[in-house]
C-alpha positions in Angstrom: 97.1 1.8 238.0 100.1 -0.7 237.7 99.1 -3.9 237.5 102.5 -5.6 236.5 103.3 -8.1 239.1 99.9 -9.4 239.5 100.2 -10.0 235.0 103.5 -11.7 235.7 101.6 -14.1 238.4 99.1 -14.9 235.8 101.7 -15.7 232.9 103.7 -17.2 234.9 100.9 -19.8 236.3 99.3 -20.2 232.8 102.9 -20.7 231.0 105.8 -19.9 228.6 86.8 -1.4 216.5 84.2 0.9 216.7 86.7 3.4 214.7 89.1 0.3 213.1 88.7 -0.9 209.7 89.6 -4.3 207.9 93.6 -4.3 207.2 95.2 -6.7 204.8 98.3 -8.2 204.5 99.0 -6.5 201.1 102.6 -6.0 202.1 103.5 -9.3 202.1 106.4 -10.0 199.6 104.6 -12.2 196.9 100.9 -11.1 198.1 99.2 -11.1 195.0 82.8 -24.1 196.7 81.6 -24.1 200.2 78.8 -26.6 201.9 76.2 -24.9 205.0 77.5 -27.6 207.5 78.4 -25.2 210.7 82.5 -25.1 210.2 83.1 -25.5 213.5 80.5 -26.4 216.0 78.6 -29.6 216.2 74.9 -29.0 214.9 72.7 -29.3 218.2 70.0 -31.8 217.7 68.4 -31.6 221.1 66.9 -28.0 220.1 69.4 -26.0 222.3 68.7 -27.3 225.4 72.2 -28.4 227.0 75.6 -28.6 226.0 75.8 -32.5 225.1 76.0 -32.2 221.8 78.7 -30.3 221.6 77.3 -26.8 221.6 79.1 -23.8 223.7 76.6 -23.1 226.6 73.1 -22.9 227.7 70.5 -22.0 225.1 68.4 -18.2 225.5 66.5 -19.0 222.0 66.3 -22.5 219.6 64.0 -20.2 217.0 61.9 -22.9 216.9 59.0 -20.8 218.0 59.4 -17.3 215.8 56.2 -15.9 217.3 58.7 -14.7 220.8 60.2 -12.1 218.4 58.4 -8.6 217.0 59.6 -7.4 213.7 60.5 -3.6 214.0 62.2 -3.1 210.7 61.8 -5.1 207.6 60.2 -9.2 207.6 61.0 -12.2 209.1 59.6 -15.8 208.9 60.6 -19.0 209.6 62.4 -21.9 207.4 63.1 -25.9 208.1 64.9 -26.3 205.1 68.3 -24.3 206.5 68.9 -25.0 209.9 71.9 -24.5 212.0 70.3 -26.6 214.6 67.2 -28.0 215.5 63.9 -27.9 212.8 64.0 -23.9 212.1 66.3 -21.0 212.0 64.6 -17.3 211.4 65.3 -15.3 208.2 65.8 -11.7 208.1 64.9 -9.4 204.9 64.1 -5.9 204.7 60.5 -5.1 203.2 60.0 -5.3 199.1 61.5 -1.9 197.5 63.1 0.0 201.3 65.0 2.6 199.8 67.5 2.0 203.0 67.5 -2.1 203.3 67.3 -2.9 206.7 65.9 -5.4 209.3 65.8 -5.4 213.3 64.2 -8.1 215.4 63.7 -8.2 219.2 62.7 -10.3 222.1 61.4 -9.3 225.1 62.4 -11.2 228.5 59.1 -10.6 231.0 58.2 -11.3 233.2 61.8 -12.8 233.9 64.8 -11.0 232.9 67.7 -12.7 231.2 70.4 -12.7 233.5 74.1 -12.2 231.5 75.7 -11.0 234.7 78.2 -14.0 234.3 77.3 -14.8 230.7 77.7 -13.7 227.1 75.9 -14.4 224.3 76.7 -16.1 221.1 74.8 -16.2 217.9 74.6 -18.3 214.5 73.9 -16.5 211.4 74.3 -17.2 207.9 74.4 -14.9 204.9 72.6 -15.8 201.7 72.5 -12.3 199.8 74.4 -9.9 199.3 78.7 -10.8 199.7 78.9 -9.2 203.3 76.8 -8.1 206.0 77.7 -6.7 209.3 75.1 -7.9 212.7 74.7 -5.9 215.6 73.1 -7.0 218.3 71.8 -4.9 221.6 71.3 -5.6 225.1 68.6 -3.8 226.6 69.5 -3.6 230.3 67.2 -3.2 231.9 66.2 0.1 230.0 66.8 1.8 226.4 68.7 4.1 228.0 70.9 1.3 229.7 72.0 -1.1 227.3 75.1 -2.4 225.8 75.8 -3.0 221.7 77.9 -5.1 219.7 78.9 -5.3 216.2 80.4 -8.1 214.3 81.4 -8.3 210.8 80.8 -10.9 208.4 83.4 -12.2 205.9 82.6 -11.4 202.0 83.0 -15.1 201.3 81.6 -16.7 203.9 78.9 -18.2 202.8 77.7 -20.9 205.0 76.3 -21.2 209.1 78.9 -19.5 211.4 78.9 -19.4 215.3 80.0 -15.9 216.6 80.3 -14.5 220.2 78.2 -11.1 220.9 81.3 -9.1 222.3 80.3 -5.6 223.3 81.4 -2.9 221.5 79.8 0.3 223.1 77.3 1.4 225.9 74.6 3.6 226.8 74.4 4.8 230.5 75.1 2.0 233.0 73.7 -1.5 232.1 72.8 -4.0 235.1 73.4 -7.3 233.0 71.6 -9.2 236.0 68.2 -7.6 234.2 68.0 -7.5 230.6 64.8 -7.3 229.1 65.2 -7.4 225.6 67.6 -8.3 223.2 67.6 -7.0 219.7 69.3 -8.1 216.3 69.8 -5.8 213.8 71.1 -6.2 209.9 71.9 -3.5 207.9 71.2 -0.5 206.9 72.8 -1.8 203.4 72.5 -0.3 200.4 71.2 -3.7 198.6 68.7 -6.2 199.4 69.8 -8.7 201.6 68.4 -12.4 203.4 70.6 -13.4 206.3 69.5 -16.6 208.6 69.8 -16.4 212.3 70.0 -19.4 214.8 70.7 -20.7 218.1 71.1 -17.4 220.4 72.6 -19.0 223.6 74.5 -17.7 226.3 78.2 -18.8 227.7 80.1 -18.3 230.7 82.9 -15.7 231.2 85.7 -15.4 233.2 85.7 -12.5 236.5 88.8 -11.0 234.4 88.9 -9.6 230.8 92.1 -10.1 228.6 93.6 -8.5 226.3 95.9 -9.8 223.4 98.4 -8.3 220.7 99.0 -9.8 217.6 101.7 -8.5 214.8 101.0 -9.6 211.6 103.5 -10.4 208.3 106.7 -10.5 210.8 107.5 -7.0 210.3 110.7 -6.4 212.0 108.8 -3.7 214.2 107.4 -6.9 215.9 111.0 -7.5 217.2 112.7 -4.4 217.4 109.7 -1.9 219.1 107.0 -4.1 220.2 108.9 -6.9 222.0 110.8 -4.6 224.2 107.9 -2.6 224.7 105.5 -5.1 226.1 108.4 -6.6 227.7 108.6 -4.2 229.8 105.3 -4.2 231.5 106.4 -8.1 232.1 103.5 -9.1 228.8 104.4 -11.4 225.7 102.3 -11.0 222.6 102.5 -13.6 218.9 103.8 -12.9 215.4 101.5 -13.6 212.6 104.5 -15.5 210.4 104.6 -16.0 206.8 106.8 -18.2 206.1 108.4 -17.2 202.7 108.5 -13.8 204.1 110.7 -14.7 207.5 114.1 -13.1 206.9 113.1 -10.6 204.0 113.2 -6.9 203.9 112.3 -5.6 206.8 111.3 -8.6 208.3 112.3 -10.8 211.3 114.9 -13.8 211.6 114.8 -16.7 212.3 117.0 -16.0 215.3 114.8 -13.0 216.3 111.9 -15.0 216.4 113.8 -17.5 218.7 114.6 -15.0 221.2 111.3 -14.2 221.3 110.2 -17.2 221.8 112.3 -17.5 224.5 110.6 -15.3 226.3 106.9 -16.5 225.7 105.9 -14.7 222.5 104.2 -17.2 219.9 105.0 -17.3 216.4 102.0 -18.3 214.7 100.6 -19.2 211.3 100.1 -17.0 208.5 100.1 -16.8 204.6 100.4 -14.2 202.0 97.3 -15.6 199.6 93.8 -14.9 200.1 92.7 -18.3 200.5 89.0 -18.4 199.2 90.8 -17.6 195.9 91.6 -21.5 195.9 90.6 -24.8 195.8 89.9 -26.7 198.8 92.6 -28.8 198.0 94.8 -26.1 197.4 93.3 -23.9 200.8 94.4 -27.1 203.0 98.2 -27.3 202.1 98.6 -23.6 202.1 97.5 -24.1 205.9 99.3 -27.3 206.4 102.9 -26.2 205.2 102.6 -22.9 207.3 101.6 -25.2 210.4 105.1 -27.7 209.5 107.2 -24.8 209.0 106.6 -23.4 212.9 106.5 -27.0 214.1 109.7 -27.7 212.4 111.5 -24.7 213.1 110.3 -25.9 217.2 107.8 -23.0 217.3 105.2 -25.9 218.6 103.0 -23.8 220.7 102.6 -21.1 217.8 101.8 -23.5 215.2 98.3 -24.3 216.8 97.1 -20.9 215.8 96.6 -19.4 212.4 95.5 -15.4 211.3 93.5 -15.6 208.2 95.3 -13.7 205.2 93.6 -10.1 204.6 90.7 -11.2 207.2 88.8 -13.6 204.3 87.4 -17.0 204.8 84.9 -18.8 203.0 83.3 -21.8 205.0 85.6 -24.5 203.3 88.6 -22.1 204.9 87.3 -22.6 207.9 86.5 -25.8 208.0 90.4 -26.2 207.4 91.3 -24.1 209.8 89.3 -25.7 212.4 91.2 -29.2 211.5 94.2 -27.9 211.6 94.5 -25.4 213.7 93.1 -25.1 217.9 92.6 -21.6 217.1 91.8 -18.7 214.1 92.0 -15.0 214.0 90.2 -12.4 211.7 89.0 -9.0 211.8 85.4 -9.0 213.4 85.4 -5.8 214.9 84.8 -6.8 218.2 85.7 -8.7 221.4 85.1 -12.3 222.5 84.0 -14.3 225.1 87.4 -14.4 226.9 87.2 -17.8 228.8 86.4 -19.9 225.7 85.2 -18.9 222.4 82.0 -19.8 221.3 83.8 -20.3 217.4 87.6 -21.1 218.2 88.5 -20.8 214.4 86.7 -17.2 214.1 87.8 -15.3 217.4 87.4 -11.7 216.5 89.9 -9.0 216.4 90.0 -5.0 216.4 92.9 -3.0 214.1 95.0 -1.0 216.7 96.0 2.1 214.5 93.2 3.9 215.9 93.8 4.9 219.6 90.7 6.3 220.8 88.7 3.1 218.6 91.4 0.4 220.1 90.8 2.1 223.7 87.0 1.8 223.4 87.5 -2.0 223.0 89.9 -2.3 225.7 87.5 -0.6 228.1 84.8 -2.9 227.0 86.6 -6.0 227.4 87.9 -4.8 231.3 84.5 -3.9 232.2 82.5 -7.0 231.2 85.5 -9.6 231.5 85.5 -9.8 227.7 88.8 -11.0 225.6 89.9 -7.8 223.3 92.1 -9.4 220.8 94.7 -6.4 219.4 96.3 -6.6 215.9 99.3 -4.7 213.9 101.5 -4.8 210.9 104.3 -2.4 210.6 104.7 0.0 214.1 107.0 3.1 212.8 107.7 4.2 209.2 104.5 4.1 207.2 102.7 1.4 210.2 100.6 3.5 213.3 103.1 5.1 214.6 105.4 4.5 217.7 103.2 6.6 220.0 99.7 5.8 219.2 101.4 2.2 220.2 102.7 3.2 223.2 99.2 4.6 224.0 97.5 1.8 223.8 100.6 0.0 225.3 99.6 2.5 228.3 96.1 2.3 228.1 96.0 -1.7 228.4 98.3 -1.1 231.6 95.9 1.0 233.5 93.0 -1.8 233.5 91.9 -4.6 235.5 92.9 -7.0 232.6 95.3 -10.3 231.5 97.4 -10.0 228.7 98.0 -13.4 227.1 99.4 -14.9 224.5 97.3 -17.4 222.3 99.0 -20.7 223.8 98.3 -18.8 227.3 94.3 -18.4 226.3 93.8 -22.0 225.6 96.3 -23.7 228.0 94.2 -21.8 231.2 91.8 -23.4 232.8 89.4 -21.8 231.3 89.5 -23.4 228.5 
């Protein structure tokens, strides 16, 4: 199914996984204390009813009556003293001494289904113990046998409240989103102890279209020499992940390959080879600030409202940051988003796109429920995915019902 004119329309009119695992940016040349204040929503004092405060959507659950959920794994109980909003968020533990630590939670919606035929869901969670946990979260719809999953993985340093959309990740027969009756919320199996606060489950609207974006990461010159002309030829721009210091290196781009680029609506965004919980706050905050002068003064503009966190690691004070600085953020979450606006604008989620038949998976996802699948790379070719996985997915993207956009494109619709 060719779709091109119709994607030309759309960028035109908005302007110039699963099988993935976590990739660094360990190929960079030169590679080498937090607060619990949410890093980039406004806390919700009005216990979730409305968005006046400054909260994405319509609230499904304030947790500030824990007796609508049943424990099916592990414990759970109420606590006032961390809160993401309102009086009381839920903790999840797994029971004293579980050989296989784990902890799953559900509420049932009866007699009135939830309706998420034009919604998604968003959650806030925060991780106490242990580094890193991974949430996953599924939609009963109406049936076990009908019902839709996600997965979202949490940062090993981020340590305070973070707001994160529910994107689906995988299926089970053929869910009817108009009637789900229970949503469940799953940590672990882990092989350690863990306490992990959950808050504020609330649903957002989506967009009748699911996008789809790429993203090339460290300015690899595969970025200019395979992937521009490839996506330029289904009439699609994508943005570079730039490292300064690394822009004209070995095997990297140039400044005047960037610009033709440019030219023809790709966005150069912000980058850095350090891992940025590794430094102060001080230090974390003119990292981001000199990458975010470089593109502006170089006339990259659009790209420098968007940064990629180095090797996928934030702490809160990161984000925080990046949330100042930047109208959008990008890490590995393993997941899609909510593709008309974000619930967490500094901690969109995206999938690694060396595996085809795990990249694929999200795609379909994303089409089907009008989701935002947010595609990343290093090096295409040599010792990168190689040129044909690529063009599979390349391929793959082009025979669904989907936008490809840029990031300037995702938050200059008006959608956003």
């Amino acid at each position: 199914m060719q779709r091109q004119s119709t994607r030309r329309t759309f960028l035109t009119t908005v302007g110039v996984a699963g099988a993935m695992s976590v990739a660094g940016c360990s190929s960079l040349p030169g590679s080498g204390g937090s607060t619990s204040t949410p890093p980039t929503d406004t806390k919700n004092t009005d216990n979730g009813t409305n968005d006046d405060s400054g909260a994405p959507g319509t609230s499904v659950d304030d947790f500030e009556d824990i007796s609508r959920w049943e424990v099916t794994n592990g414990r759970l109980r109420g606590t006032g003293q961390d809160v993401f909003q309102g009086s009381q968020s839920m903790v999840l533990e797994p029971k004293n001494g579980a050989s296989e630590p784990v902890a799953k939670i559900s509420r049932a919606f009866y007699p009135e289904a939830l309706n998420l035929s034009s919604h998604d869901l968003s959650l806030a969670v925060k991780v106490n113990k242990p580094d890193s946990i991974k949430v996953r979260a599924e939609i009963i719809a109406p049936a076990q046998s009908t019902m839709l999953t996600s997965t979202r993985h949490i940062p090993i340093e981020l340590d305070g409240w973070v707001r994160f959309d529910l994107g689906y990740t995988g299926k089970r027969g053929n869910p009817v989103l108009d009637s789900v009756t229970k949503v469940n919320v799953q940590i672990g199996p882990v092989d350690k102890p863990f306490q992990v606060l959950v808050d504020d489950l609330r649903k957002i609207p989506k967009p009748d279209t699911g996008k789809v974006m790429f993203q090339f990461d460290d300015g690899h010159v595969s970025a200019y020499e395979t992937a521009y002309p490839t996506l330029k030829q289904n009439g699609w721009s994508g943005a570079v992940a730039v490292a300064p210091n690394a822009v004209g290196g070995d095997d990297r781009i140039t400044e005047a390959d960037m610009r033709e680029m440019g030219g023809d609506g790709w966005d150069m965004i912000g980058h850095a080879s350090e891992l940025l919980p590794d430094h102060s706050s001080k230090e974390q905050r003119q990292i981001l600030q000199q990458t975010k002068q470089y593109l502006e003064v170089k006339g990259f503009t659009n790209g420098a409202r968007h940064f990629v966190a180095p090797y996928s690691r934030v702490d809160t004070t990161t984000l925080n940051h990046i949330n100042d600085l930047f109208e959008t953020g990008y890490l590995f979450g393993a997941g899609p988003n909510n593709a008309k606006h974000p619930s967490n604008s500094a901690f969109i989620s995206r999938v690694q796109g060396p595996s085809a038949d795990g990249t694929s998976q999200i795609v379909d996802m994303a089409a089907e429920f009008n989701q935002l699948a947010v595609i990343s790379y290093h090096e295409i070719g040599s010792e990168g995915v190689s040129v044909d996985t690529f063009e599979q997915i390349v391929d793959h993207v082009n025979s669904k019902d989907v936008d490809v956009v840029t990031p300037s494109q995702l938050i200059d619709s008006d959608g956003w």
